[in-house]
C-alpha positions as CSV (number, residue, x, y, z in Angstrom):
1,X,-34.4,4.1,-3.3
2,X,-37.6,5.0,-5.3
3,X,-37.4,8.5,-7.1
4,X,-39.3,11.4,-5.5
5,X,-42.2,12.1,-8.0
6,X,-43.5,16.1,-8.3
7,X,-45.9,16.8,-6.1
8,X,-47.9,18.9,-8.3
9,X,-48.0,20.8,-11.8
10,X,-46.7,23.8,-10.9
11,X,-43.2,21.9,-9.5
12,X,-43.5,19.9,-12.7
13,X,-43.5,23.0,-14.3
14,X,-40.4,24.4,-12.8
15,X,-38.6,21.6,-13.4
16,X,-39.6,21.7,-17.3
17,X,-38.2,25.4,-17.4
18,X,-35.2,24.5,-15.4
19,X,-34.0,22.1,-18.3
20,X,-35.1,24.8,-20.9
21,X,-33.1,27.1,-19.1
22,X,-30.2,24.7,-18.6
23,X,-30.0,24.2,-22.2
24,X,-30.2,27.3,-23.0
25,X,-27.3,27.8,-20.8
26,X,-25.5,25.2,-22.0
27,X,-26.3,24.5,-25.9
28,X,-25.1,27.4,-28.6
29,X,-27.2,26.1,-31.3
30,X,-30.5,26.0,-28.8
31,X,-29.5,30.1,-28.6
32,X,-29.5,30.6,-32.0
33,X,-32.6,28.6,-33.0
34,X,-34.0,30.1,-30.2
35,X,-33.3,33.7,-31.9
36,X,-33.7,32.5,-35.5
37,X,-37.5,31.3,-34.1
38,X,-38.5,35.1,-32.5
39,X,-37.1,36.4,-35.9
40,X,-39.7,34.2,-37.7
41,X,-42.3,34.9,-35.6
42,X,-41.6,38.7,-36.2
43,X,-41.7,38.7,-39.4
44,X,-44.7,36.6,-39.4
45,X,-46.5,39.6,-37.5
46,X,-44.7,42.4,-39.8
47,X,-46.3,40.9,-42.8
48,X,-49.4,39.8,-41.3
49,X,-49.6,35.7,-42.3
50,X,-52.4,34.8,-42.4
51,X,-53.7,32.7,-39.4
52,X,-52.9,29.0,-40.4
53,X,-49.4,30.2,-41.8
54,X,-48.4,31.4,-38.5
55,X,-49.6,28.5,-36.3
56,X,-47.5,26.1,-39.1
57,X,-44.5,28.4,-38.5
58,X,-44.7,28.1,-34.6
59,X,-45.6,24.9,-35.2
60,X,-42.0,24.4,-36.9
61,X,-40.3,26.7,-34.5
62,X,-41.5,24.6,-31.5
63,X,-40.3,21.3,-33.0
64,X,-36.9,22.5,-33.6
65,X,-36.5,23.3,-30.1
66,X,-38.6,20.4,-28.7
67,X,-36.2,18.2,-31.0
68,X,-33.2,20.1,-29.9
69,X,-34.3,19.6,-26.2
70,X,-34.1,16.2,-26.6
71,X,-31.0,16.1,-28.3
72,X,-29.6,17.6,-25.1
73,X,-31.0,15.2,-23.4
74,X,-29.6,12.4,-25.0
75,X,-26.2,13.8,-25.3
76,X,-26.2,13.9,-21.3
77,X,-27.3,10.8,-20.8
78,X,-24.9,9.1,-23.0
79,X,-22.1,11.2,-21.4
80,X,-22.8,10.7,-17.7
81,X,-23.4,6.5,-18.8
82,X,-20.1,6.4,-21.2
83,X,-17.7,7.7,-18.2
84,X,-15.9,10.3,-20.9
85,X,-15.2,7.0,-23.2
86,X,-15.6,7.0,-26.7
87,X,-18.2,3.9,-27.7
88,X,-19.4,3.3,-31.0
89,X,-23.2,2.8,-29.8
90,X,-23.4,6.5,-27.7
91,X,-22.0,7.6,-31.5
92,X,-24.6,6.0,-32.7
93,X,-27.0,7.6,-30.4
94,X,-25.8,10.8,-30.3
95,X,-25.6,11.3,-34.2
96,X,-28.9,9.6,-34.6
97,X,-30.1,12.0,-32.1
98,X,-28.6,15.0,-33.9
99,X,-30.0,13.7,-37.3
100,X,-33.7,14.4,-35.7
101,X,-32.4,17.9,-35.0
102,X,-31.4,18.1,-38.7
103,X,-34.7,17.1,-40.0
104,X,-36.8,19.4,-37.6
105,X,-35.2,22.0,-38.8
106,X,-35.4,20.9,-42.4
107,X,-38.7,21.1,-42.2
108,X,-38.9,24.2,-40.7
109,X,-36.7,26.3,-43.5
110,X,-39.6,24.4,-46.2
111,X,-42.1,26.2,-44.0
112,X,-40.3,29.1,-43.8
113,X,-39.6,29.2,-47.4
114,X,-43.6,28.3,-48.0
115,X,-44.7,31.1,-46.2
116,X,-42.3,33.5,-47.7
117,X,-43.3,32.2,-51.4
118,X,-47.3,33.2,-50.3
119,X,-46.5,36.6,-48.6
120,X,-44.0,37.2,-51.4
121,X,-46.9,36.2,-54.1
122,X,-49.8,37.9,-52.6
123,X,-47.4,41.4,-52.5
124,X,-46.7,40.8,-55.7
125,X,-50.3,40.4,-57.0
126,X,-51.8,42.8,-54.3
């Protein structure tokens, strides 16, 4: 049986925010970077970054959460294929997965710690 396709963007769009949604149901850390990226972006208004600052710190934001989405994704997959059993290659897959999590959001706390180095210098030469 072939898969029914989306008939349209605005269903392909539903189903994109369903699986935000879901994850955001489901996943504890997609919460909290979820939060931790609103705080950012806060701040980012409150001390008024400049332009290119704030599109690198959404920029960050949204690649933590892009990365975790997938991560979620994965870790699904690899469930609903393993059956519940433990395999060494959905370890591999999920901790490789996980890993790109870790590095997304590596790079987001050097952006974050970046932009709070200029705001932090331009207060203190202002």
């Amino acid at each position: 049986m072939k898969p029914r396709k989306s008939r349209n963007f605005f269903e392909s769009l539903g189903y994109a925010f369903t699986g935000i949604r879901a994850a955001a149901a489901r996943e504890r850390n997609f919460r909290i970077q979820i939060i931790m990226g609103v705080l950012a972006i806060i701040c980012c208004i409150i001390f008024q970054v400049e332009a290119l600052l704030f599109v690198l710190v959404a920029f960050a934001i949204f690649f933590v959460l892009a990365m975790e989405l997938i991560n979620t994704a994965i870790e699904a997959v690899i469930d609903l294929s393993a059956g519940g059993k433990k395999h060494p290659l959905a370890k591999i897959a999920k901790d490789a997965a996980a890993g790109a999590v870790l590095m997304a959001a590596a790079f987001a706390v050097i952006v974050g710690f970046a932009v709070a180095a200029k705001v932090i210098g331009d207060f203190i030469n202002a």
